[in-house]
N, C-alpha and C positions, 0 to 999 in steps of 0.2 A: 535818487537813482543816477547814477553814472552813466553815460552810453553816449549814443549817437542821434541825431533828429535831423531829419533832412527838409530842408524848406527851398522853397522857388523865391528867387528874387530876380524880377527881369528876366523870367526862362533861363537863368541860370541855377544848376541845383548846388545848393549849401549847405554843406555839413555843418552843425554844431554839436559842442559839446556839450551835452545834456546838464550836467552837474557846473560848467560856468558860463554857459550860453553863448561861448567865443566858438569863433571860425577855427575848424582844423588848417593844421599845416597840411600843404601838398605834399605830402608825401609819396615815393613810391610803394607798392606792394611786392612782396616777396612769401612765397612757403616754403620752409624749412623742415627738413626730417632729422628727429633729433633720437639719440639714442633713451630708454626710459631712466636709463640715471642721471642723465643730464636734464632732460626734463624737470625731473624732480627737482634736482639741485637749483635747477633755474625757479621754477616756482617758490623754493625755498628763500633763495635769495631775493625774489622779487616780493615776498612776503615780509622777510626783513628790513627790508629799503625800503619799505612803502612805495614802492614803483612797479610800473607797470613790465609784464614779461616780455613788450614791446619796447619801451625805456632801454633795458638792460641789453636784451639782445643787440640793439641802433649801437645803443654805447663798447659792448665788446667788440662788435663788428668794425666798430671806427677805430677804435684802440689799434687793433689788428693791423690794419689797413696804414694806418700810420708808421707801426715801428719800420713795416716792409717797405714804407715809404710810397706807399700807392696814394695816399692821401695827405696832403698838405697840412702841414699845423694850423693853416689860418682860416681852414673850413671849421664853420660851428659845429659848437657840440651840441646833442641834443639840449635844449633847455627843459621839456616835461613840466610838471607839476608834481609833488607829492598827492596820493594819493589820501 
């Protein structure tokens, strides 16, 4: 099973990755409203790439973000895991 588990360590709370037992990345949170063909297309594609519709979304939004020069080349890219 894939997901989330949350454990105390030192009263601090830790997320793990259920499926490889490692610590999430910090990430921020964000909601997005997306139209229903985009949606699909996006599950489509994250079906094809064996990645996650969080992967993909990180990765266009940095792409973006990049050409318009908001973001620097020398920031990482997502690394992920297939899925």
């Amino acid at each position: 099973m894939i997901g989330v588990r949350r454990e105390y360590v030192n009263n601090v709370d830790v997320r793990l990755h259920i499926a490889y037992g490692l610590p999430m990345a910090k990430t921020a949170h964000i909601g997005v409203r997306l139209e229903p063909n985009v949606k699909d297309a996006l599950d489509q594609a994250a079906e094809a790439e064996e990645r996650s519709i969080s992967f993909l979304a990180q990765k266009a939004i940095a792409e973006w973000l990049r050409r318009k020069g908001y973001l620097k080349d020398d920031v990482a890219a997502p690394k992920g895991r297939k899925r």
